[in-house]
N, C-alpha and C positions, 0 to 999 in steps of 0.2 A: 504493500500500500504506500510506502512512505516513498520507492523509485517511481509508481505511477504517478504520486502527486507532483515531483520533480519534471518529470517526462518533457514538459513545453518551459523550462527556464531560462531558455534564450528568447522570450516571450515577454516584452514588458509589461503586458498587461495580463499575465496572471496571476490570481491571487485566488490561491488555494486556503483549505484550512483543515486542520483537524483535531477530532476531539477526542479526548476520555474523559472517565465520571469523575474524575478528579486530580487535583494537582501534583497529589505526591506518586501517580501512577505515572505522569508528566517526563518524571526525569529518567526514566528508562526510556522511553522515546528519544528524547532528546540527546542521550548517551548516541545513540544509535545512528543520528540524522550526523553527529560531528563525524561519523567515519563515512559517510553517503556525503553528505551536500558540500563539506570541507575541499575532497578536491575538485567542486565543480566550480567553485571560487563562491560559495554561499560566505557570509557575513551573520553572524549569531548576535539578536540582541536580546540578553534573561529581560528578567520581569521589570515593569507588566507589561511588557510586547508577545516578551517569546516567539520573535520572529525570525526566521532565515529571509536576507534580501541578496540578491544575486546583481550580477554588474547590469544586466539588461533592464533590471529595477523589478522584477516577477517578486512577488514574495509569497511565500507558505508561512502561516501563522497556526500556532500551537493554543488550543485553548481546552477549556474543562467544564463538564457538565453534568452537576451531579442532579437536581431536579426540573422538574417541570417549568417553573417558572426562569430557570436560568436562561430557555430559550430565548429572550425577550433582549437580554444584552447582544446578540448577535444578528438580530434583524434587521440593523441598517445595512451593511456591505453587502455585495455579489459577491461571489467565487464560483467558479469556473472549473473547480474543483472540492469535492466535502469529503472529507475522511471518518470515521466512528472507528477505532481504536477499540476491540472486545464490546461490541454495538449489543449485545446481549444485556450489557449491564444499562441499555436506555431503552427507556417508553417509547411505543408509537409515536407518542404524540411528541416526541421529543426529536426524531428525526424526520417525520413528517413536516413540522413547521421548519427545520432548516432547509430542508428541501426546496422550499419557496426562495429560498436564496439564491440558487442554482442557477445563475445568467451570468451574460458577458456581451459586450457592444462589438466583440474582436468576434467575426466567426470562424476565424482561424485557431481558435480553441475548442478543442474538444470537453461538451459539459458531462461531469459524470459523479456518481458519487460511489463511495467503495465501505463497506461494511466488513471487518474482519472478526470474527467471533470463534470460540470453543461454544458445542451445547451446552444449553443451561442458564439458571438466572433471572433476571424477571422479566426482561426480553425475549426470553425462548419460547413463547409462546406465540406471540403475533412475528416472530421468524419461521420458526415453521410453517405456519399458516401461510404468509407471502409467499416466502422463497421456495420453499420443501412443497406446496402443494395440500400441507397438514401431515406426510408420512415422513420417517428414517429414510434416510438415501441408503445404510446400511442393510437395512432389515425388509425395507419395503420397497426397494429398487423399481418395481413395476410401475406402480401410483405416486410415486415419488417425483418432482422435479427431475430431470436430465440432466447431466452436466453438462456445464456450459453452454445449454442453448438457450436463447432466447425467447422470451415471453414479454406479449405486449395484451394479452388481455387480464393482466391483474389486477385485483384491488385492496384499498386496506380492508386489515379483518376488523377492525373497531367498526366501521359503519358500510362498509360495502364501497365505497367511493372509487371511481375507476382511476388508475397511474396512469398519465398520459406520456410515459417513460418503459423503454424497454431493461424487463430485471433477467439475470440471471443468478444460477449456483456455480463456485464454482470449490469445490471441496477440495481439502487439503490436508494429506496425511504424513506421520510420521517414513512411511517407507518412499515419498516422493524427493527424498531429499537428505545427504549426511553430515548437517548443519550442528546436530546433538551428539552427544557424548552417548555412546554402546549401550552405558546402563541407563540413560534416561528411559527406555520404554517400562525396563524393569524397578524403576520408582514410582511409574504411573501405577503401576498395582498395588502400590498400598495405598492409595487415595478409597475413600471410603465410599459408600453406595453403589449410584450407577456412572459419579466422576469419573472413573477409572476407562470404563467401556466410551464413554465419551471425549477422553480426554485424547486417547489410544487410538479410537476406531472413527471418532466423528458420526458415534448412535445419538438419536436425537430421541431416541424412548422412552429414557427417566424422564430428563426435563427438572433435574434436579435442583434445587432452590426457585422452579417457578410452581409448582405443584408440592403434593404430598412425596416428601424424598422416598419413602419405601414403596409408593408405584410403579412398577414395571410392566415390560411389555407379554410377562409370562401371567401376569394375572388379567390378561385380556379375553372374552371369551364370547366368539360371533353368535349376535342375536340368533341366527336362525338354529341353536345350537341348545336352546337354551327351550323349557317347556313352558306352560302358559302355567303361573300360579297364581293364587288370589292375590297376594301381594304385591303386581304388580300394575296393577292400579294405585297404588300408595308410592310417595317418594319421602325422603328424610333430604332438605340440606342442608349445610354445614356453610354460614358465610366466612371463609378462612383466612379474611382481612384482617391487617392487623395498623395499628396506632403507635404513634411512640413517644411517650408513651400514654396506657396500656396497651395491651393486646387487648383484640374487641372479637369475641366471641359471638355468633348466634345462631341458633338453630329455627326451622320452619318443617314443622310438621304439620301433611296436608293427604287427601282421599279424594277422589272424584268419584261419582256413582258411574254402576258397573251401562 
């Protein structure tokens, strides 16, 4: 993500940006952009810029977004380029309104925005949804998004609203690359739940820290599989939101006649 948003820097008029949910997750980016942008002849300015400016005057700017209303500080500029940095850990509604941003007077720029994620978090639900189709690229290959192909009739899952922007997936594994250390995969197995399978294989099944962590894809079991009992007319739910603080619990117990 960090060499596509570089891509057009002999371009004086791009201005790129990218985000994560917060600032101290910042300087690992940043470590990373001074062995990338350094010998392109980038110019590093820390805070509060956190910007790379290049001799053509293009600049990529570093920012952080940890809620909803943060969006509201970055509505003035264009960019021509958006980045989300682990986009799992932000809201629809959080990348959706920066989206609006997405222009450029040059149309010698290519507009694009790039989302790089592990499953899981409180984003992994309306990404699977978009991107995945609602299935594991893993587990459910069939019904699942395609790699890397194009899709231009999506919409958000929050309201249905059609993307006037073509999305793709494009999935990224540990064996496409020997970037890591031998025993890195063999440290992914002590991560607890179903991080492990996700972290390893990019299963999108748990969905672990967006849902109930001990859900899995083995406690699935197809309706037509299932008998007709009286009970199923009755549902119990559980609203599993939470406050902070407190945690906000509630239950709705409800029957409809047969």
């Amino acid at each position: 993500m960090l060499m596509d948003a570089v891509q057009e820097y002999q371009n004086p008029n791009l201005r790129a940006i990218v985000f994560r949910s917060s600032f101290v997750e910042m300087t690992d980016i940043i470590d990373k952009t001074r062995r990338l942008y350094g010998p392109l002849g980038g110019v590093f300015v820390g805070s509060p810029k956190w910007t790379w400016t290049f001799s053509s005057g293009a600049t990529i700017r570093f920012a952080y977004m940890k809620t909803d209303d943060d969006v509201w500080k970055y509505l003035g500029p264009r960019y021509s380029f958006i980045g989300f940095d682990e986009s799992t850990l932000h809201t629809e509604k959080q990348v959706r309104n920066i989206l609006g941003r997405l222009s450029a007077t040059d149309p010698a720029l290519r507009l694009r925005m790039r989302l790089t994620s592990n499953p899981g978090n409180v984003g992994a639900a309306w990404h699977q949804s978009l991107f995945l189709h609602g299935h594991c690229p893993v587990h459910n290959q069939r019904d699942a998004a395609q790699s890397g192909q194009l899709y231009r009739d999506r919409c958000w899952p929050s309201d249905g609203e059609a993307i006037p922007f073509s999305l793709a997936f494009i999935p990224g594994k540990l064996s496409d690359h020997n970037l890591l250390d031998a025993n890195y995969a063999k440290r992914l197995h002590m991560m607890s739940g179903g991080a492990a399978a996700a972290m390893e294989q990019g299963c999108w099944c748990t969905l672990e820290g967006a849902y109930f962590p001990f859900v899995h894809a083995g406690m699935v079991r197809p309706l037509a599989d299932t008998g007709v009992e009286w009970w199923h007319n009755h549902f119990l739910s559980i609203d599993y939101a939470t406050a902070n603080p407190p945690p906000r619990w509630g239950f709705t117990c409800a029957a409809r006649p047969r």
